[in-house]
MARVO-816745 format. One line per 4 residues: their letters; for each residue y negated, z, x negated of C-alpha. Coordinates in steps of 0.25 Angstrom, whole numbers, plus 2048, in hexadecimal, padded with zeros to 3 digits. Each point is the difference from the previous one (the first is absolute). Example, Ala and Ser with C-alpha at 12.3 -4.5 7.8 and 13.67 -1.06 7.14 Angstrom:
% MARVO-816745
as> 812 81F 7CF  7F2 7FE 7FA
% end
This chain:
% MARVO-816745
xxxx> 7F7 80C 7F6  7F3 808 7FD  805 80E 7F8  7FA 809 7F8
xxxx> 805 810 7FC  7F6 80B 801  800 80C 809  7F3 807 7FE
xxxx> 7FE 80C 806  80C 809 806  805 7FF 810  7F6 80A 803
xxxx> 7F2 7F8 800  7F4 808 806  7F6 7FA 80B  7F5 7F7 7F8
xxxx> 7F4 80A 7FF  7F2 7F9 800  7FE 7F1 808  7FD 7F6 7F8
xxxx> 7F6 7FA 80A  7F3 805 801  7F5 7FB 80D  7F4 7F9 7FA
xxxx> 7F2 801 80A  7F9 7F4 7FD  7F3 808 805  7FE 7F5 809
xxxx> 806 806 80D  80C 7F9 7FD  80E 801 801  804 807 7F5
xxxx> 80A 7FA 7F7  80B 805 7FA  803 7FD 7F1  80A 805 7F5
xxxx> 7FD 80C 7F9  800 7FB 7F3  7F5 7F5 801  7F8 809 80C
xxxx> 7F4 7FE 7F5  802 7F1 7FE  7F7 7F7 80A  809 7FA 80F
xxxx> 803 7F2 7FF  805 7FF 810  80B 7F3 802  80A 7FB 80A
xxxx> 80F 805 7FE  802 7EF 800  7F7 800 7F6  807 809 7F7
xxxx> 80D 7F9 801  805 809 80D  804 7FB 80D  7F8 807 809
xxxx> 80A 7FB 80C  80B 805 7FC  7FC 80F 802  804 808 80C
xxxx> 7F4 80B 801  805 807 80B  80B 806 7F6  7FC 80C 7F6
xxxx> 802 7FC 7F2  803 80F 7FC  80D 7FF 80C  805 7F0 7FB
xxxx> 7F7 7FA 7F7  80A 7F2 800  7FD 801 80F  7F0 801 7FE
xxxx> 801 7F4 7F5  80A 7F7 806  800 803 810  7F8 7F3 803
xxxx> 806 7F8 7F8  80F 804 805  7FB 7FE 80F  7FB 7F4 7FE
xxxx> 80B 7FA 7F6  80B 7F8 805  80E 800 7F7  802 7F2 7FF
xxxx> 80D 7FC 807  806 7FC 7F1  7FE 80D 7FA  805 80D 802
xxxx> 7F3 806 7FA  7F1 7FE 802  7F7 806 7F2  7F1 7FF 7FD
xxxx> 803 800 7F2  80C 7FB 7F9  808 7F7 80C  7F0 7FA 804
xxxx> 7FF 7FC 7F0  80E 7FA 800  7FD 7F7 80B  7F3 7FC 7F8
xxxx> 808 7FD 7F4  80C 7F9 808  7F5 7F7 809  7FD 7FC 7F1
xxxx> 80C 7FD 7FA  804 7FA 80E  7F4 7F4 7FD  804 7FF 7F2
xxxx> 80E 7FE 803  7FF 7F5 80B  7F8 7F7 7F7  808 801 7F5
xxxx> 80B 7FD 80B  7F7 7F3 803  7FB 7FB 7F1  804 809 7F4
xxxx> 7FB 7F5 7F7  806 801 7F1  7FF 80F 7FD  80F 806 7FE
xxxx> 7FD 80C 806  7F8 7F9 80C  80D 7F9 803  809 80A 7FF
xxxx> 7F8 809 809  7FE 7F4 80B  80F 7FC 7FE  806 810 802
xxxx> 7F7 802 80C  801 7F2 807  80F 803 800  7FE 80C 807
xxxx> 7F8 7F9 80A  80B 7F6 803  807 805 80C  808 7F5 804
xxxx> 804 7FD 7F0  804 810 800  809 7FE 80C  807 7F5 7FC
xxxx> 805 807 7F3  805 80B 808  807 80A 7F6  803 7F5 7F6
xxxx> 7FA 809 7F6  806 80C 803  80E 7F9 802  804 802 7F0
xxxx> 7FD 80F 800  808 802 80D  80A 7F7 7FA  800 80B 7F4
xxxx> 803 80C 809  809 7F9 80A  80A 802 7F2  800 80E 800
xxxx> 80D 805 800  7FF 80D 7F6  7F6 808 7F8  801 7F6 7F4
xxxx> 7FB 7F4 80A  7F7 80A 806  7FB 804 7F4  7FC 7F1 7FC
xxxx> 7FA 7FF 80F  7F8 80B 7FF  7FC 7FB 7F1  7FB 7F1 805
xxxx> 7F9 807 80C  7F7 809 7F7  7FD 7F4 7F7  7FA 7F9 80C
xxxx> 7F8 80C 803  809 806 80C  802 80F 7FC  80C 804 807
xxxx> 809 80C 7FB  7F4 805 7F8  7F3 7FB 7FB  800 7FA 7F1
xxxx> 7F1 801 7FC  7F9 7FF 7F1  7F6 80F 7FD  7F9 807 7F7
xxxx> 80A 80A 7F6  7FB 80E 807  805 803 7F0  7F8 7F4 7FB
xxxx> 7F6 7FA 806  7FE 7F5 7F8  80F 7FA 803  804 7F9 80C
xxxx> 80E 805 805  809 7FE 80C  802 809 80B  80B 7FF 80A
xxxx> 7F8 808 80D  806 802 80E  7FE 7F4 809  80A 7F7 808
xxxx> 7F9 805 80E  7FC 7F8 80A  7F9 80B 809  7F3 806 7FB
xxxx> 803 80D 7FA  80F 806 800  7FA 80C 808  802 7F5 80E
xxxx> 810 801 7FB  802 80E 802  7F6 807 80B  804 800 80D
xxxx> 7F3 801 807  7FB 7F5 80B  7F7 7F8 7F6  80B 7FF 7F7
xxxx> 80C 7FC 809  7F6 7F6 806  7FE 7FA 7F2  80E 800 7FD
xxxx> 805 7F9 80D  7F6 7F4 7FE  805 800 7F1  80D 7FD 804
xxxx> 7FB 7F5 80C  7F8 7FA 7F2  80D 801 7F7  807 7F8 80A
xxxx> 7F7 7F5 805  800 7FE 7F1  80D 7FE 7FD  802 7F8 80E
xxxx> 7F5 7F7 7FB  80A 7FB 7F4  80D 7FE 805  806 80D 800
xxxx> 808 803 80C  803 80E 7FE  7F1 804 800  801 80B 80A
xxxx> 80B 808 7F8  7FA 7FC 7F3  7F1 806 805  808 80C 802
xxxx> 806 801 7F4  7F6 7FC 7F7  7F7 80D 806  80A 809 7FD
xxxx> 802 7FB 7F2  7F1 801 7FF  801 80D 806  809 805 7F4
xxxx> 7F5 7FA 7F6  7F4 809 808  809 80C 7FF  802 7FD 7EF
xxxx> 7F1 7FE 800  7F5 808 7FC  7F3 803 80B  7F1 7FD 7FD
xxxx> 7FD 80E 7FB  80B 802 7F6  7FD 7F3 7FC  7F1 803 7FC
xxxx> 805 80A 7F4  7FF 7F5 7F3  80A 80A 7F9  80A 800 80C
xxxx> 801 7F1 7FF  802 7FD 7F2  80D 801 7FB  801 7F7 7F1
xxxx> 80E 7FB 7FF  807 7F7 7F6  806 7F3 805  810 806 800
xxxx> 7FA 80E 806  7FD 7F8 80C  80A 7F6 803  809 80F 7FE
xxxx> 7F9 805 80B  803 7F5 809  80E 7FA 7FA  805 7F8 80B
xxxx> 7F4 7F6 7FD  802 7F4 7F7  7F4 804 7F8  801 7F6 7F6
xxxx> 800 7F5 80A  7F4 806 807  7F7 800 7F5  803 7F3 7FB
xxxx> 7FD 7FC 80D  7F3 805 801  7FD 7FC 7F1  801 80B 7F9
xxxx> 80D 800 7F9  7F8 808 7F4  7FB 80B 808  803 80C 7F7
xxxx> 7F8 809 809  7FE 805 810  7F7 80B 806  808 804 80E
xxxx> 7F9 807 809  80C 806 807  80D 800 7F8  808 809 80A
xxxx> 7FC 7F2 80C  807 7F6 7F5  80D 80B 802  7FE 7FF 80E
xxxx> 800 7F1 800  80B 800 7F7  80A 808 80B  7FB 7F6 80A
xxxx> 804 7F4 7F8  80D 804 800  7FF 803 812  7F8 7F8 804
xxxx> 809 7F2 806  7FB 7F1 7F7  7FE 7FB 80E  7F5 80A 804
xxxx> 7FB 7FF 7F0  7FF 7F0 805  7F7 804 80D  7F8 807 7F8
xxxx> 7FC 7F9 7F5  7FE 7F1 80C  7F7 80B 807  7F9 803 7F5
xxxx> 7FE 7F3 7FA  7FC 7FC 80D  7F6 807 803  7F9 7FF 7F4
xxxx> 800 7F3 802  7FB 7FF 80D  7F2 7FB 7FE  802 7F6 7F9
xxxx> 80B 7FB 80A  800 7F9 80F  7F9 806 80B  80B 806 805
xxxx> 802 809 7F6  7F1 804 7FE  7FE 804 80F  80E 808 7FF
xxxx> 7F9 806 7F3  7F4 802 809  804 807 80C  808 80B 7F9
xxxx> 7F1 801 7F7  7FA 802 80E  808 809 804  7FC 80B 7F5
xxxx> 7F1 7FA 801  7FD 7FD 80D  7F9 7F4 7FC  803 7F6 80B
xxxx> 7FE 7F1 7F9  805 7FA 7F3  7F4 7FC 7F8  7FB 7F1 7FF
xxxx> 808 7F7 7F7  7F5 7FE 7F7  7FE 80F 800  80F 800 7FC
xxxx> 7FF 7F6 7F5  7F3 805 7F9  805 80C 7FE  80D 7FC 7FA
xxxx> 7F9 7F5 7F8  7F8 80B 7F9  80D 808 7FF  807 7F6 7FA
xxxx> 7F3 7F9 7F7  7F7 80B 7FF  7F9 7FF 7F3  7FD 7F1 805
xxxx> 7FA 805 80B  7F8 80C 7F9  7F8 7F7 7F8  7FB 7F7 809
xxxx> 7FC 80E 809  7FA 807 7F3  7F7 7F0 7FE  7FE 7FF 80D
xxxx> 800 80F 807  7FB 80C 7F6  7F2 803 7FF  7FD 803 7F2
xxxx> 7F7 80C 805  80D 805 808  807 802 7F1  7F3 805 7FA
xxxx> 800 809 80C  80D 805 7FE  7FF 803 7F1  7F4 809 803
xxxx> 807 807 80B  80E 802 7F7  7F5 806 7F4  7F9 808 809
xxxx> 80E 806 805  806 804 7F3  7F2 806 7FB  801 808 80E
xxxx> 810 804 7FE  7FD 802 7F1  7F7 80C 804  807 805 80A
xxxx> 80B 803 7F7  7F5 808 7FA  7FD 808 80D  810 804 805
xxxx> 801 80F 7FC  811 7FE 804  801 7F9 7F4  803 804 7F1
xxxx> 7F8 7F9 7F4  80B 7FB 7FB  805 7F8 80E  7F1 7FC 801
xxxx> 7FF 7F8 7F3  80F 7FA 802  7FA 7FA 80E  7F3 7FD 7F9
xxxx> 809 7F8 7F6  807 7F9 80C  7F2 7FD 808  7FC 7FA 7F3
xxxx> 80C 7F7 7FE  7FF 7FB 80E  7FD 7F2 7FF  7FE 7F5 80D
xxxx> 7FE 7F3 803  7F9 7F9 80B  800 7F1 808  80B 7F9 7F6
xxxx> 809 802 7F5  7FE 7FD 7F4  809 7F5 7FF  806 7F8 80C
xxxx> 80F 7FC 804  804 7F1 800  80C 7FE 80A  80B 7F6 7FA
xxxx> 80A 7FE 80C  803 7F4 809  7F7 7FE 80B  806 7F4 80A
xxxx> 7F3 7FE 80A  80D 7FE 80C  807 80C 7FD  7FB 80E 803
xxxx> 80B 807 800  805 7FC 7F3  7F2 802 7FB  800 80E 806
xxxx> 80D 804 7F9  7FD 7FA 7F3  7F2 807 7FF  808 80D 802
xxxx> 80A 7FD 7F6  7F6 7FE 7F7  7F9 80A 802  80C 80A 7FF
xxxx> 803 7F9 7F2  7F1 803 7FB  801 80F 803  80E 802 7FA
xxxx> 7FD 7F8 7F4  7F7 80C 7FD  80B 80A 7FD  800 803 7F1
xxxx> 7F3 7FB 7FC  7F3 807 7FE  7F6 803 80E  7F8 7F4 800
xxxx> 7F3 806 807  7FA 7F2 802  80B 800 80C  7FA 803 80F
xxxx> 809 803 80A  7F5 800 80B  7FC 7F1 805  7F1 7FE 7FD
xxxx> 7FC 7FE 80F  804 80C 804  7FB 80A 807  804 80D 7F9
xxxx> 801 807 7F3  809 808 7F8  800 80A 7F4  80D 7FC 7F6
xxxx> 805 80E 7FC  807 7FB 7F4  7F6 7F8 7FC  7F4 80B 803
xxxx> 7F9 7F3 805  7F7 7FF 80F  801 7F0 805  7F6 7FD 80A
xxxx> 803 7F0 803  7F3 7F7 804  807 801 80E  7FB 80D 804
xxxx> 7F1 7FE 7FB  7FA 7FE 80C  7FC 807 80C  801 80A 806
xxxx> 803 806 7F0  7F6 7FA 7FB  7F4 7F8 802  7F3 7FA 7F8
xxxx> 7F6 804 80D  808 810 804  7F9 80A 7FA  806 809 7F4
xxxx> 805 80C 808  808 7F4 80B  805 7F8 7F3  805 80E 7F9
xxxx> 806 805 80D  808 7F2 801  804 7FA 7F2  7FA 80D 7FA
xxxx> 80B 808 807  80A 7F6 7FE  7FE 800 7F1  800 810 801
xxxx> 80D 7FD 806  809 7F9 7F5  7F9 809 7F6  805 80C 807
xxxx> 80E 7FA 800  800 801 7F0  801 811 803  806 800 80F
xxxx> 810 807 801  806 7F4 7F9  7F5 7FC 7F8  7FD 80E 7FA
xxxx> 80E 7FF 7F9  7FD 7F4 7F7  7F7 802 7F2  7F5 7F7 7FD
xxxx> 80A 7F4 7FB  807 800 80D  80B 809 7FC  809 809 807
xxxx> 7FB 80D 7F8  7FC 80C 806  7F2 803 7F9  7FE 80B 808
xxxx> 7FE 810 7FD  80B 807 809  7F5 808 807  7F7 7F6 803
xxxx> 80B 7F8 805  804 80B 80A  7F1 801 806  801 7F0 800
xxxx> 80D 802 80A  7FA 80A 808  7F5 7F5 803  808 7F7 802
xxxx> 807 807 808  7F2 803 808  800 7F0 802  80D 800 805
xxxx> 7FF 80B 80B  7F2 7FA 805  805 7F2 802  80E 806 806
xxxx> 7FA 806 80C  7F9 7F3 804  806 7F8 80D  7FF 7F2 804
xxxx> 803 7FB 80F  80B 807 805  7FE 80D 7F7  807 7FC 7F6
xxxx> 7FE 806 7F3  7FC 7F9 7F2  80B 804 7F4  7F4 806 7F8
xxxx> 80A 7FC 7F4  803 7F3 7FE  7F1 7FD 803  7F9 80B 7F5
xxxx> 7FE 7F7 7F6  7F9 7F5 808  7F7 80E 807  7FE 805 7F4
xxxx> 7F9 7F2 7FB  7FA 7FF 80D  7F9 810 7FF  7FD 7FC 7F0
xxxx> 7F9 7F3 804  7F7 806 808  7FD 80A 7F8  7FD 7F8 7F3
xxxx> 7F9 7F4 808  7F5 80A 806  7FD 805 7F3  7FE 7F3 7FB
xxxx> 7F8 7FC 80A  7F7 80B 7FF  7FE 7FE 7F2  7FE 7F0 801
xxxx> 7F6 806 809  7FA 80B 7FA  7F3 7F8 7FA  7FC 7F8 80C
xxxx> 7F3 803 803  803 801 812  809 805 809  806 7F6 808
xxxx> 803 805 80F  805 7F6 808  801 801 810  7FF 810 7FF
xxxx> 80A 800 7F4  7FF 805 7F3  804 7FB 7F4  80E 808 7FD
xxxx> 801 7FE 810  801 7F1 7FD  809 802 7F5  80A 807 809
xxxx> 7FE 7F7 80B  803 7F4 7F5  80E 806 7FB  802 802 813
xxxx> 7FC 7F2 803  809 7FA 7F4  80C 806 806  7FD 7FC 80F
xxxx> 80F 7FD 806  806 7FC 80D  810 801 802  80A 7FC 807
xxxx> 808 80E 805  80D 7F9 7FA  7FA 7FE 7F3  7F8 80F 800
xxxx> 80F 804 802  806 7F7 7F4  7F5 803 7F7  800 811 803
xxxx> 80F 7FE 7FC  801 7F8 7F5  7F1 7FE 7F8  7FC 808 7F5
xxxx> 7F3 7FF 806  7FA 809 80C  7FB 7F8 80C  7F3 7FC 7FC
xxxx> 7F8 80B 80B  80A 80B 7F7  7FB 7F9 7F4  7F0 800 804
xxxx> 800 810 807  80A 803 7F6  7F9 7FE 7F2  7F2 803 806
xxxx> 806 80E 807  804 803 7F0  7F0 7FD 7FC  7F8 809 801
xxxx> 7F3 7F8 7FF  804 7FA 80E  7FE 80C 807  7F2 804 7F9
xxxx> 7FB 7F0 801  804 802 810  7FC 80F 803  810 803 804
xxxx> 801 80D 804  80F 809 7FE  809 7FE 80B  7FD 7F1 7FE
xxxx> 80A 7F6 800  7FA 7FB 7F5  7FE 80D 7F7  810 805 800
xxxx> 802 811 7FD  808 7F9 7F4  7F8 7F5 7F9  809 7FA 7F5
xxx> 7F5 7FA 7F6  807 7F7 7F6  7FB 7FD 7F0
% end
């Protein structure tokens, strides 16, 4: 979720010319020490890579940092780690901060459970996640609660009963069909409108429908063992035709779907239709009914982001038998469901998840429960963590790094000889505008649904609904920018196009991003780069196409836009020739936005850093490494990742991130300051013939 859009120089990068190390003799006999060329005359403060906020551990030395530099920074600490059996994924940075923050809310939770006192919120907290936790009260109620949606789609007989089906699913937050959200107006950023977007797919991208090769069929067959085990769990006795029958269906809905790379192109997924235009695209659908089902009988108008997939389901309405439009939407709701239900259908749910990730044990109950307590109550939650959890240095920290960011993308605007004056100022304007916000909102949700302390399941499901109801409620109204979609303790940031806006939530201020003892260059090449990041996804592929206001307007000068493709471009051919395990390839396209943020934050976070450092009166060298070494060495470490090689398969097809060793070699191959800072000679694997240098 980090982006940002500028490809500085063209695909034809040259070797970096002179080092930026220079070997200092201390005139004593000994060991000479080498320090970075741009503080050669400041006096050599010598430290420990612990010191600085490094793990010296995690290195492999025995590997060249010029040939795989994530291999030099993160060898260590990959032999030595051990994916816990509960995960499909072991990370240094954002998954060992996420355990922190969930050990926390973990402890807050359980006393809450045990004496939540008079407080409302404390009540409701320790009620929602007590209910979790009561396994044998969970069991007892079976599918009680799921009982009257069932009951709903067990009367399906044609499309008007469908339609009313499909219209209180989407109303409990089940998308099936096609996904119902609340956005932006790309025509008007200010105004909330509805979007009908492909959805209804129970595998994880439409591609797994349609390929043929091993992977694929793999996925497919153990889809259909899921389906079935599903559907057998609830009663229904046809569940091995019906498994059958729901992937085909399913099938059809892939094929009338659009892929990850199309889907990136803003234009190419906005389609403003009146109300009548839409139900005229899919006529057989009780329109009417369907939005007065989901509350929004005034809805006047709907953004569609595939009309010609609405055609498509229209055809299928009319061919598709009620009895496998039933088995369907029971497998649908079901599934969804499925957490909040008996154990039966959490380890069905499970085991066909372990079969993409490879991750061989369900997580702990209480694991389970605090997370979808915060899911559920997270503004509850999220103001205890920011009481009880964020360092105020940790915010200070971060505004200083998000200033020192803009100055440094503000003048490198100034230095890209591709761009036109007139395109420099518009994405001056734009840098300008950009807004953020960091540890909270501004104003906190209150939750208003039941909570029985003896019934998860209804809990679970009324927590949903609700939910689904507040984000619908939006449409027609004006943004309300005081609404965070992150939950505070998480671990992760995000930059809002439409809003122009980077969120960084109290969750992620912590180490290895950021750290009150790590020195500048490890802070900036940890939350430094991270900032850089989102920032960069303000002028990345999507982002470059919306103006300073977070609309879809194309702000740029036709020839400058051209040289900004050909960049673009450059990202896309580097990354596309990349393999994981098994020499499979990366798709260079649906991952260009999140590469071109990655290569941007890099950039920006070292030109920060060096100017935050620019007045110290030392050159700190720590273990033999140099300041801009450290720096590098910060950004490597934070990316530190273990993986299944289910999930490095799952994630290769489907994320529209690279794996992190892609995303580390990747954005520091496109750097040319790495290859100076470590002396990497051409012909290294580090210093491509093509170096694609973004912003």
């Amino acid at each position: 979720m980090l982006l940002i859009l500028v490809a500085v120089a063209a695909c034809g990068g040259k070797r970096p010319a002179a080092a930026p190390t220079v070997e200092r003799d201390h005139g004593d006999g000994s060991r000479a020490v080498v320090v970075d060329a741009a503080r050669a005359d400041k006096p050599v403060t010598q430290q420990s890579l612990a010191s600085v906020g490094l793990d010296p551990e995690a290195l492999d030395r025995t590997i060249d940092p010029c040939e795989d530099f994530y291999q030099f920074a993160c060898g260590g600490w990959i032999k030595k780690t051990e994916i816990p059996a509960d995960k499909p994924i072991a990370m240094r940075g954002f998954i060992e901060i996420q355990d922190r923050n969930l050990a926390y809310e973990h402890e807050l939770l359980e006393g809450l459970r045990a004496d939540p006192g008079e407080d409302p919120a404390a009540r409701q907290l320790g009620a929602f996640y007590g209910s979790c936790m009561d396994e044998a009260a969970v069991e007892k109620a079976g599918l009680a609660a799921l009982r009257p949606q069932l009951a709903v789609i067990d009367s399906v007989k044609d499309v008007r009963s469908l339609t009313a089906a499909i219209g209180a699913l989407q109303a409990s937050g089940v998308d099936v069909l096609f996904t119902l959200r609340p956005v932006q107006d790309a025509a008007n950023a200010r105004q909330v409108i509805a979007e009908i977007d492909q959805g209804g797919l129970g595998l994880p991208d439409r591609d797994y429908y349609m390929k043929d090769d091993e992977q694929a069929r793999g996925v497919r067959s153990a889809y259909v063992a899921y389906i079935e085990g599903m559907l057998a769990a609830i009663g229904r006795r046809a569940a091995h035709r019906e498994a059958a029958e729901i992937v085909a269906l399913e099938t059809e809905l892939a094929r009338l779907s659009k892929d990850k790379v199309a889907r990136r192109d803003p234009r190419g997924t906005y389609h403003k239709l009146e109300r009548a235009a839409v139900a005229r695209l899919m006529p057989r659908f009780d329109w009417e009914a369907f939005w007065s089902a989901v509350g929004l009988k005034d809805v006047h108008e709907i953004t569609v982001t595939s009309p010609e997939r609405l055609a498509g389901i229209d055809a299928l309405l009319a061919s598709v038998r009620p009895a496998t439009w039933r088995a369907y939407l029971a497998f649908h709701a079901t599934s969804a469901a499925a957490p909040m239900l008996t154990k039966l259908l959490e380890e069905t749910q499970f085991a066909f998840a372990s079969s993409l990730t490879g991750q061989p044990e369900l997580p702990p109950r209480w694991k389970r429960c605090t997370q979808r307590t915060e899911r559920a109550l997270g503004d509850l939650i999220g103001q205890r963590f920011v009481r009880d959890q964020l360092d105020p240095a940790s915010k200070l920290a971060a505004e200083e790094h998000i200033h020192a960011i803009v100055t440094a993308m503000s003048a490198n605007l100034d230095t890209l000889p591709w761009m036109d004056d007139a395109t420099r100022e518009r994405a001056k304007l734009k840098l300008i505008a950009m807004t953020y916000q960091i540890g909270q909102p501004n104003q906190w949700k209150t939750y208003g649904f039941k909570i029985d302390p003896r019934a998860w399941s209804a809990n679970a499901l009324a927590a949903r609904k609700a939910e689904r109801a507040r984000q619908l409620a939006k449409i027609g109204r004006l943004v309300d920018k005081d609404d965070w979609q992150l939950a505070v303790p998480q671990a992760t940031a995000a930059y809002e196009r439409q809003l122009n806006r980077m969120v960084f939530p109290a969750g992620v201020l912590q180490p290895p991003f950021y750290s009150a003892t790590a020195s500048i260059p490890v802070n900036l090449g940890g939350l430094g780069v991270l900032v850089g990041h989102e920032l960069t996804h303000g002028f990345d592929d999507r982002g470059a196409q919306f103006d300073a206001d977070g609309n879809l307007v194309d702000w740029w000068q036709p020839d400058t836009a051209q040289l900004f493709k050909q960049r673009t471009q450059c990202v896309i051919d580097q990354y596309s020739s990349y393999e994981v395990a098994g020499g499979t390839k990366l798709d260079g396209a649906r991952a260009v936005g999140e590469n071109i943020a990655d290569i941007g934050g890099v950039k920006l976070a070292l030109a920060a850093f060096r100017q935050l450092r620019a007045a110290a009166l030392d050159s700190v060298v720590a273990d033999g490494f140099t300041e801009d070494q450290q720096f590098f060495l910060g950004f490597g470490q934070a990316m530190c990742a273990k993986l299944r090689p289910e999930t490095e398969k799952l994630l290769t097809a489907i994320d529209d991130h690279a794996p992190p060793k892609w995303r580390v070699n990747g954005a520091l191959s496109a750097t040319p300051d790495f290859a100076r800072t470590f002396r990497c000679k051409a012909g290294s694997k580090m210093v491509p013939v093509q170096q694609c240098v973004v912003w």
